[in-house]
Every structure is written in C-alpha cells, then in structure tokens.
C-alpha positions in Angstrom: 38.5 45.2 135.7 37.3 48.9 136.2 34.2 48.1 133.8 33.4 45.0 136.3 34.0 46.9 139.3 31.2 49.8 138.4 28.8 47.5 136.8 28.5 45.3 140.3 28.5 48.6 142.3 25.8 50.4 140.2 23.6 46.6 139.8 24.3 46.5 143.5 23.3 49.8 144.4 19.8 49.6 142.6 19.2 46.1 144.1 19.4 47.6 147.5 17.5 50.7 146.6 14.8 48.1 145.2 14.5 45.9 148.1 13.9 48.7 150.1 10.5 48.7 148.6 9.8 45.6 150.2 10.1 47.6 153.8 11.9 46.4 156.8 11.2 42.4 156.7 13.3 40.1 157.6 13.7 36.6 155.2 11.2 34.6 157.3 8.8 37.2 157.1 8.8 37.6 153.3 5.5 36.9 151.5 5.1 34.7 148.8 5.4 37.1 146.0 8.1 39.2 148.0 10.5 36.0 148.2 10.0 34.5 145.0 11.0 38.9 143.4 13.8 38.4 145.6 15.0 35.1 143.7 14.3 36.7 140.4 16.4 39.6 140.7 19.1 38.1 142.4 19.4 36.0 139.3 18.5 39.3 137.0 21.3 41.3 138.3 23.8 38.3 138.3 24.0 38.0 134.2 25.1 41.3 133.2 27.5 41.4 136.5 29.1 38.2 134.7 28.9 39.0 130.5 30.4 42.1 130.1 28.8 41.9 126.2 25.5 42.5 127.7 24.3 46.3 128.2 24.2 47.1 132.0 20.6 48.6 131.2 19.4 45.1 129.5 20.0 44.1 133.4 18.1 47.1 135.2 15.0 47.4 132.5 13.5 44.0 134.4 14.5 44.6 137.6 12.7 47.9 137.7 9.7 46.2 135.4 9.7 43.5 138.5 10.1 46.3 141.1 7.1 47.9 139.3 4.9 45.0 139.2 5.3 44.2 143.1 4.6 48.3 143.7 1.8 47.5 141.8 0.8 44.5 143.7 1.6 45.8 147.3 -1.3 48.5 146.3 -4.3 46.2 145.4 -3.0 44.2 148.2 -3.4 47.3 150.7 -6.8 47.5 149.1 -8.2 44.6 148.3 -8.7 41.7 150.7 -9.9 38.8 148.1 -6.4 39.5 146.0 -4.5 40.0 149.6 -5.9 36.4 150.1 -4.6 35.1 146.7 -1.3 36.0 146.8 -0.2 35.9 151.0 -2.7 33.7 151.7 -4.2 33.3 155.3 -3.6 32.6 158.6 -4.4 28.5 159.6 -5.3 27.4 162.9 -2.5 24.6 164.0 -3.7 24.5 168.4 -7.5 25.3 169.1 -8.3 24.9 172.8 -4.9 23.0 173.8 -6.0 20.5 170.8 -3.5 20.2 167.6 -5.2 20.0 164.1 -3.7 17.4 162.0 -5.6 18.7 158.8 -4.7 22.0 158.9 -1.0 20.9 159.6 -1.0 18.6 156.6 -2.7 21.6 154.7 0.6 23.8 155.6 2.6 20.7 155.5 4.1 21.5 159.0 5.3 18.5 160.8 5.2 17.5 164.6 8.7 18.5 165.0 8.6 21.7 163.4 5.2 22.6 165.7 7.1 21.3 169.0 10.0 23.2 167.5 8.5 26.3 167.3 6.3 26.3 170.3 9.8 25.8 172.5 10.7 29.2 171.1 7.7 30.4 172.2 8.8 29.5 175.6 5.3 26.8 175.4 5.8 23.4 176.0 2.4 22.0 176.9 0.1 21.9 174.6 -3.3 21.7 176.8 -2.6 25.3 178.0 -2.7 26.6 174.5 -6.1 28.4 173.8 -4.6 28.9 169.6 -1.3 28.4 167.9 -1.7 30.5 164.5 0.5 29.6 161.8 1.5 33.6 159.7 1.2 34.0 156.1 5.0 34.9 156.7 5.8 31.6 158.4 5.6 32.6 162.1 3.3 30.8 164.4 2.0 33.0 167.3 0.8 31.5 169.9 -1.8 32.5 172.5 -2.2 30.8 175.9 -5.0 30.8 178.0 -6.0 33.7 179.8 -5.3 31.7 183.5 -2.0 30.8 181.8 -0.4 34.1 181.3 1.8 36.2 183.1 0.7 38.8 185.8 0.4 42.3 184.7 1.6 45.2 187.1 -2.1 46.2 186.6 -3.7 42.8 188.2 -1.6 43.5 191.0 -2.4 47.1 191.7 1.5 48.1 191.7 2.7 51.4 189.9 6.0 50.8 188.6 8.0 53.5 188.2 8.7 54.0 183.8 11.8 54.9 183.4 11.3 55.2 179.7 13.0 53.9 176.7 17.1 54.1 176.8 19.1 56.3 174.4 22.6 55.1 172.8 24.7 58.2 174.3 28.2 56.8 173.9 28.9 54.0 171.6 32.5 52.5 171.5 34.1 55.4 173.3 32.2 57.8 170.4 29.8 60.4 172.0 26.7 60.9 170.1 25.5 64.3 171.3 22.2 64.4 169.4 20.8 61.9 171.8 22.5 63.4 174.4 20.7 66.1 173.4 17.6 64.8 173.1 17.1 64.1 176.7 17.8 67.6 177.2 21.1 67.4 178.9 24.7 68.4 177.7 28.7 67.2 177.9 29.3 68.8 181.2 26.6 66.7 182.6 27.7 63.7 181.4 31.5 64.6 182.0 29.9 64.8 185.9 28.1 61.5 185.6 31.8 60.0 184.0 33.9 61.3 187.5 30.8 60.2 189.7 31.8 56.8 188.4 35.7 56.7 188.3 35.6 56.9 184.7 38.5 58.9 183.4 37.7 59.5 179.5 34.9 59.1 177.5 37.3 56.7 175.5 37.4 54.0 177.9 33.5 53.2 177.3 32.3 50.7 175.2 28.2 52.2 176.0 26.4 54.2 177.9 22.6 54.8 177.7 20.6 57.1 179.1 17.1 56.7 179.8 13.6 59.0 180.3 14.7 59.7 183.9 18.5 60.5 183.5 19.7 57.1 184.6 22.8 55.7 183.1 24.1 52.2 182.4 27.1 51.5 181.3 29.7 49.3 179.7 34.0 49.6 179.7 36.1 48.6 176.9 37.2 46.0 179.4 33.7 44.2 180.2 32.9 45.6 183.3 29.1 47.1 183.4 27.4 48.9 186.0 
C-alpha cells in the first residue's frame, strides 16, 4: 500500500512538472502534437502506477524521452515556420466579407451548428456584419466585425476616462495578504481606517476586498453583501 502510495505521488509529481513545459494552455488550446503527448503519457504513467513488477524508472525513462522530443519540437517550431506549419498547421478562413466558406469548413470539418455555435459565444449573430471569422490552429475561431460594426472607443468620442488601474486581491476570505497591500504602497492601519469607514468590524467578516491604482476599495462580506 505504501509502495503504491509513493509510486503515484512521485509518477504524479513528474507528470505535472512535465506538463508544465507545455506553458499555461488550457485543453482547447493544445496543439496537435501537445494533445496527442498529453494522451501518451497519461497512458505511460498509468502502467507502472498499476504493476508494481514493473520498475518505477521503466515508467519515467519515456515520459522524459517524450518530454524531450516535444522540447525539441517546441524549438524548431519557434524557429522554423515550414515545420511550425507541419505540425499546428494554419489558420483557415470560415467568414470572408459577411460570406461563409463551405470548402474551407469541409476542409476543417466544422459544421453549421458548430460555426453558429461559436459565433453566439462571440456575442455575433449575423453573419453579413462579419468582415472574417478565423478558425485557430488551437480550435478557437476569432472573429472580426466590420469596422462600422464595432463598439465605440473612449478615443472616437474624445472622453478621458479616468484609469483607475488594475485591482489587487488584499483580503481573500477574511485572510489579509499584506504583500499586495504593500504593493500599492499603503499599510494595516490604513486599511483598518478604510474597514471602520465602512461599519466593518474585523477583517474576518470579509470574504474580498481589492484595492486598485487609485486606493479605491470594493468589497465582499462573508454574508453576500458587496459594496
């Protein structure tokens, strides 16, 4: 039982440490070659996990070799467009100028649901005001509306919004995490102010509390209310 216990933790371990070669990705946005290493060493690390007659290193000697390869791979990839075209592939064309192409979605074998599918999460619904749909070597179809079509920027409009910056987790379920506290260069007696400006009795009785660029709080009680 002991034996079982530290192969899985050590297999599981080096799995991990190994996927984080592939970066941050999520499934969907796996290559090719990145999914089908996935498969292979979820099925590697599974055999000596099982047969206890096989030695744990008989397990991790093609995992790494596979880990090596796609290293390897990732490299001439970086480098070298014709081999980056081999194994991701390219971008296809499904919408050009608000006009679906059947060929290229045969080509990618995407069907009219999946397209209608995907341009609802893309918050697009009509088709004609589509300048180009692109379907990802990772899966994803971006889509690009006309020009006419897209929202107005602050900019068009000659406004100047005021940035208030990007907000900092500064208590996260009633825990206080000074370093980002820190970071915006303030301190506990600060907050502790900001807490009885409020009504907020303890630190404890927040679920969050951010601060952003220009000291301005939001926050969440244990109890749902948010201000």
């Amino acid at each position: 039982m002991i034996i079982a216990l530290i192969r899985t933790i050590i297999l599981y371990l080096f799995i991990i440490f190994g996927i984080r070669l592939l970066g941050k990705r999520q499934i969907g946005q796996l290559e090719p070659s990145e999914l089908v290493l996935s498969l292979i060493i979820a099925d590697l690390a599974s055999v000596p996990m099982q047969d206890f007659g096989i030695p744990l290193i008989i397990g991790i000697i093609p995992i790494l070799t596979l880990l090596s390869i796609s290293t390897i791979l990732s490299t001439l990839t970086a480098k070298s467009i014709r081999i980056r075209s081999l194994l991701c592939g390219r971008p296809s064309y499904i919408i050009q100028d608000g006009k679906v192409l059947p060929d290229e979605m045969k080509k990618n074998r995407l069907t009219a649901d999946e397209l209608m599918e995907e341009l609802r999460l893309c918050g697009c619904v009509d088709i004609r005001k589509i300048k180009c749909a692109i379907l990802e070597t990772g899966g994803r179809l971006s889509v690009i509306p006309y020009d006419k079509e897209q929202a107005v920027t602050a900019e068009q409009m000659n406004i100047n919004p005021i940035e208030n910056g990007l907000p900092v987790i500064v208590v996260n379920d009633g825990h206080l995490i000074k370093h980002n506290l820190t970071d915006r260069n303030l301190d506990v007696p600060w907050l502790n102010r900001q807490l009885e400006k409020n009504g907020i009795q303890n630190i404890k009785d927040l679920f969050l509390l951010t601060v952003d660029e220009k000291n301005n709080i939001y926050y969440t009680l244990q109890s749902n209310k948010a201000s």
